[in-house]
N, C-alpha and C positions, 0 to 999 in steps of 0.2 A: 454513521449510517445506521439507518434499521432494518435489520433483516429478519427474515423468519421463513424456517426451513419446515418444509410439509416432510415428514419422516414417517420410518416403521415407530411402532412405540422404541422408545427408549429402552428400557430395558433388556430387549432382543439384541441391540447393537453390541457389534464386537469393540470395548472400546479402545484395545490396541491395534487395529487396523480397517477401523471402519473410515471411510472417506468423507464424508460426512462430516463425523464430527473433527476430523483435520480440518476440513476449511473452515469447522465453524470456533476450534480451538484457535487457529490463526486469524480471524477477523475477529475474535475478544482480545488478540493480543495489541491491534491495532486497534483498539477502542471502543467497537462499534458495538452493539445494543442488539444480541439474540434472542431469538422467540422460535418455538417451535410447537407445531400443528403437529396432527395426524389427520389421514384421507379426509373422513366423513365428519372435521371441523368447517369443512367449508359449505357452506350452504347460500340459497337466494332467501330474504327475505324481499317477495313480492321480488322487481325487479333488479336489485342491490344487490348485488354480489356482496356475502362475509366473512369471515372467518374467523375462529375463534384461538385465540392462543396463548401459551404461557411462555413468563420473561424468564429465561434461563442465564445464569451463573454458574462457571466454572470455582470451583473452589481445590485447592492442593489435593484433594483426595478424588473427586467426584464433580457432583456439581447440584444446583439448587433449582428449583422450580417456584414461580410465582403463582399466586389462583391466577385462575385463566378469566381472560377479559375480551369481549367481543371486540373486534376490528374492520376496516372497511379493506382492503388489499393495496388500495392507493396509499395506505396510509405509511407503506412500509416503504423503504430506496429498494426493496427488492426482494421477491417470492421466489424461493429458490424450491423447485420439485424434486425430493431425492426421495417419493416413496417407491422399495425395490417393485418388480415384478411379481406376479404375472399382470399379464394387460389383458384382464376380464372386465366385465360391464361397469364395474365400480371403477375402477383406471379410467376407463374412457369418458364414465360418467365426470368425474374429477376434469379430466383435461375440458369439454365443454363446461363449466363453473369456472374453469381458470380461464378461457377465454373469453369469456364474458368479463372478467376482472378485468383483464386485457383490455379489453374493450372500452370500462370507466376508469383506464387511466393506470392501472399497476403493472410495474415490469416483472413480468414472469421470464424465471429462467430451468428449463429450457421453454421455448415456443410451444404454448400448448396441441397450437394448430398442428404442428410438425410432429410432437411428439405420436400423436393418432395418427398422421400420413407417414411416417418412418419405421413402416415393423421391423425389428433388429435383424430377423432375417430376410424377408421381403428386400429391401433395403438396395442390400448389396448387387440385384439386379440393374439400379439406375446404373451402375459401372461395369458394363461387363468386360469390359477390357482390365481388371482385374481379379476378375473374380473365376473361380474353377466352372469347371461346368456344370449343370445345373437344371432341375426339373422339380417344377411348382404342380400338384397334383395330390388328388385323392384318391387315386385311379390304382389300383394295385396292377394293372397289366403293365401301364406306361412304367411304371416303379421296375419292371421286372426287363421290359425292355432295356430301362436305362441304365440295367445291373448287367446287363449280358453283355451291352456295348463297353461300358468300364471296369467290368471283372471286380471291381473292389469301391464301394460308395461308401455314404455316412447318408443316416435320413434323421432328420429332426422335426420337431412341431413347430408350429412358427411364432407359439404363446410361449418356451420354455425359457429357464434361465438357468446359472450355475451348471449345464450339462446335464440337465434332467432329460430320460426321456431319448436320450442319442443313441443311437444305431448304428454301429459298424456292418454291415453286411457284404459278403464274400459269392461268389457262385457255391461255392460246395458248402455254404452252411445249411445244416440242416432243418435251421429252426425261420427260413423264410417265411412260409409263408404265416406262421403265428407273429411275425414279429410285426409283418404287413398288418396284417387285418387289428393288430392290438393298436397300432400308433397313427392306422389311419379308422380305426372306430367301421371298421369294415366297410371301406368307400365311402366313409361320409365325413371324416375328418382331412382337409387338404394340408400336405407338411413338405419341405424339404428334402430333397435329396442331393450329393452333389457328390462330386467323383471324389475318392478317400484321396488324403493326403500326406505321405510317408514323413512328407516332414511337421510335423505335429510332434516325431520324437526327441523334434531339439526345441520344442516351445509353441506351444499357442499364443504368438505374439501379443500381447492388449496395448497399441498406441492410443497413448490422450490428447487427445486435439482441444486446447482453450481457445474459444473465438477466434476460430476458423487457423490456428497454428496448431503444430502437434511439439510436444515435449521433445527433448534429444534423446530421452531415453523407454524403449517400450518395456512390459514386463512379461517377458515370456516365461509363460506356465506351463512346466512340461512335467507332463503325466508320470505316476507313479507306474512301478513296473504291473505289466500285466492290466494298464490301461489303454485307451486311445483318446480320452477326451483330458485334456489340460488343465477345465477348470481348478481352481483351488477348491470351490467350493466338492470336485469330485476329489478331491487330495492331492491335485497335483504342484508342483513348488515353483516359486515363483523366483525369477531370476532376472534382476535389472541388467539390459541390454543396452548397447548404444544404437541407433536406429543405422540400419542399413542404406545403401542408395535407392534400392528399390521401395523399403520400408518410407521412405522421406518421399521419391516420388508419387504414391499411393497417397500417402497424408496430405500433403501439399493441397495436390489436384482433390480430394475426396472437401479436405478442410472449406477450401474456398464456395463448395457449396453447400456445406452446412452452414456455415455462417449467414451467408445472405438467405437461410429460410430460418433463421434463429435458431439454431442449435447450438448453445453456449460452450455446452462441457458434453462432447464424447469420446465413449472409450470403440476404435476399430478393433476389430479381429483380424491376424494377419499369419497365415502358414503358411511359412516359404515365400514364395514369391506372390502371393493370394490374400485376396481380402475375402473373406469369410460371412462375417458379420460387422453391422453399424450397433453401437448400443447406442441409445437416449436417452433411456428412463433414470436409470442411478446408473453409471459405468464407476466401476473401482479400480483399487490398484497402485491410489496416489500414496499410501502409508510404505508399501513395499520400496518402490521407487525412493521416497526421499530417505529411507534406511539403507538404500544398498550405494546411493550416487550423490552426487552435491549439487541434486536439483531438488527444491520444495516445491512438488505441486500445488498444493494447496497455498503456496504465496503466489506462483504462478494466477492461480486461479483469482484471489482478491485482489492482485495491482493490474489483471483485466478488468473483472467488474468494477472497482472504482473508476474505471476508465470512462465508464457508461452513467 
C-alpha cells in the first residue's frame, strides 16, 4: 500500500510517543510505501484536487526524506489526516480540499465531511445519555446560573486541545467573573460548560475506538497533584486501564456511529461513568497503551485499514 500521512512538521513530533508515527513505524514494518504532507501541501490546481509529498524511510536511528513530488490524492491506498488541532480557518480550509479529493476518488481517513460536523466537544451532546450535564453558551449569565445549580463546573472552549484554556470554577471562587469574561471574550466567544467531575482524580479515561471498535484498554490520565485536568499534555500520567462495563457500553454504542459517518480512528473522553469529549482530528495515546498492555494499537489500526 501507499500511504501518506498529512502531519505537524516533523521535527515538533514527540518521537517516543507520538501516534502517528507508531502507525506509521508499523505499516513500514509491513512493507508499505510512506509519504508525508504538511496542511498547506494540499492545494486545487483549477479543479484537481493535489498534494504535494515526500517519500519517507525509516532508518535505525531516524529516518530519511525524499524531494517532494507532486501527487494526485487518488493516487495513494489512503490519506490518513493526523494534523494536531486547533480547528481554525486553515483546518477547516484543509478538510473542504480533502473532500474534494474524496470526491475524485481518494480514501480519506478520517471523513473529512465528519471531521467539520464533529467538534471534539460539541460532539458529545449527540449522546446525552452519557454525558454530564451541560450548557453550550456565550452568555455569561446562563454560565452563572449553571454554577449556582451544580456548585462545582468545568468550562472549556470548544476549539482547545491538550487542556488549554479549562476552567474549574466553584461558587466561592473569587476570580468568577475574570475568568467568565476572559474564555468567553466577553459574551462573544460561545464555550463549554459542564457539571465538574470528582472522578477525574482516578483518570481522564482516553478510549480508541478503530472502525467503529474500541481497544480493551483505555488510557487514563490522571492529573498531577494540585490539578484538575488529566491531559498529559497538562502533565498528567498516563495509566493503561482495562476498559470497564460501562467504559465498553459507551464505546460500543458511541463506536457504531462514528463508523457509519466515517470516523476511522477516535480517541473518547471518559470520567467515571461520563463521556466528556469525541476527539477526530489526531486522538493519541496508542504509544502509552502498547507499553503498559499486550495490545499494539497501531497494529490494531493497519489490519483495519487493510481491511478497506
Amino acid at each position: 500500500m501507499k500511504l501518506v500521512f498529512i502531519l505537524d512538521p516533523l521535527d515538533n513530533l514527540k518521537i517516543e510517543k507520538d501516534t502517528s508515527l507508531a502507525i506509521m513505524r508499523e505499516a513500514a514494518s509491513r512493507g508499505h510505501n510512506l509519504y508525508v504532507s504538511m496542511q498547506h501541501d494540499l492545494f486545487l490546481r483549477g479543479n484537481i484536487a493535489k498534494i504535494t509529498a515526500k517519500k519517507l524511510s525509516f532508518t535505525s536511528q531516524h529516518y530519511v526524506l525524499e524531494e517532494a513530488r507532486e501527487y494526485i490524492p487518488a493516487d495513494f491506498h489512503a490519506v490518513i489526516m493526523r494534523k494536531d488541532p486547533p480547528f481554525d480557518n486553515e483546518y477547516l480550509y484543509s478538510t473542504y480540499l480533502l473532500e474534494i479529493a474524496s470526491e475524485q476518488g481518494a480514501k480519506v481517513y478520517n471523513n473529512p465531511a465528519a471531521i467539520r460536523s464533529w467538534n471534539e466537544k460539541l460532539s458529545v451532546t449527540r449522546f446525552p445519555q452519557f454525558a454530564p450535564e451541560f450548557l453550550v453558551t456565550a452568555n455569561n449569565d446562563l454560565i452563572r446560573e449553571f454554577l449556582n445549580t451544580h456548585q462545582d463546573i468545568v468550562v472549556k472552549p470548544l476549539d482547545g486541545m491538550g487542556g488549554s484554556s479549562i476552567f474549574r470554577l466553584k461558587l466561592d471562587d473569587p476570580n468568577i467573573s475574570v475568568i467568565l469574561e476572559t474564555i468567553t471574550l466577553f459574551g462573544t466567544c460561545t464555550v463549554m460548560a459542564q457539571r465538574y467531575l470528582p472522578e477525574i482524580l482516578q483518570g481522564d479515561k482516553r478510549i480508541i475506538v478503530i472502525d467503529g471498535k474500541p481497544l480493551p484498554y483505555s488510557l487514563a490520565r490522571i492529573p498531577k497533584a494540585g490539578e484538575t485536568r488529566g491531559n498529559l499534555a497538562a502533565g498528567g500520567t498516563g495509566v493503561a486501564q482495562p476498559l470497564t462495563a460501562r467504559d465498553m457500553e459507551i464505546a460500543i454504542a458511541v463506536g457504531k456511529t462514528l463508523k457509519a459517518e466515517g470516523l476511522f480512528l477516535v480517541g473518547l473522553d471518559v470520567i467515571g461513568e461520563h463521556l466528556t469529549e469525541i476527539n477526530v482530528t489526531s486522538p493519541t495515546g496508542m504509544v502509552e497503551i502498547a507499553k503498559q498492555t499486550s495490545c499494539n494499537p497501531a497494529q490494531v489500526f493497519m489490519d483495519a485499514l487493510e481491511r478497506y
